[in-house]
N, C-alpha and C positions, 0 to 999 in steps of 0.2 A: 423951573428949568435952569440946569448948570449954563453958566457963564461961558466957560470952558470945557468945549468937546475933545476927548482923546480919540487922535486917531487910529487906526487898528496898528498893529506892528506890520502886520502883511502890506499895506499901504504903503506906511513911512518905506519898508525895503523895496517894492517893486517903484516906488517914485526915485528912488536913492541910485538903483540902479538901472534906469533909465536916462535918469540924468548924467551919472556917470557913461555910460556907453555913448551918450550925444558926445559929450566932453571929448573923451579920446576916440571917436570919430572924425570930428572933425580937426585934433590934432595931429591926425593920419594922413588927413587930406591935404592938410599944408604943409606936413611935412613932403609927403609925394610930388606935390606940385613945386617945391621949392629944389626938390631931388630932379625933379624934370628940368626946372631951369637949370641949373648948373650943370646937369648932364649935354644939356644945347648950348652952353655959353663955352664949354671945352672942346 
């Protein structure tokens, strides 16, 4: 038995981008919320 499993391509990319999609999710989300405060703090 190999030491070393490759993982499929289809994997590596729907992980890849998933992880990307959390990422700039939640860099949406703080942005908006940081957009909200300053729109209250005006």
């Amino acid at each position: 038995m190999k030491a070393n499993r490759k993982i499929s391509t289809s994997k590596l990319v729907a992980r890849f981008d998933n992880e990307l999609k959390m990422l700039l999710t939640n860099d949406l989300k703080s942005i908006k919320a940081k957009a909200a405060r300053l729109a209250n703090a005006a």
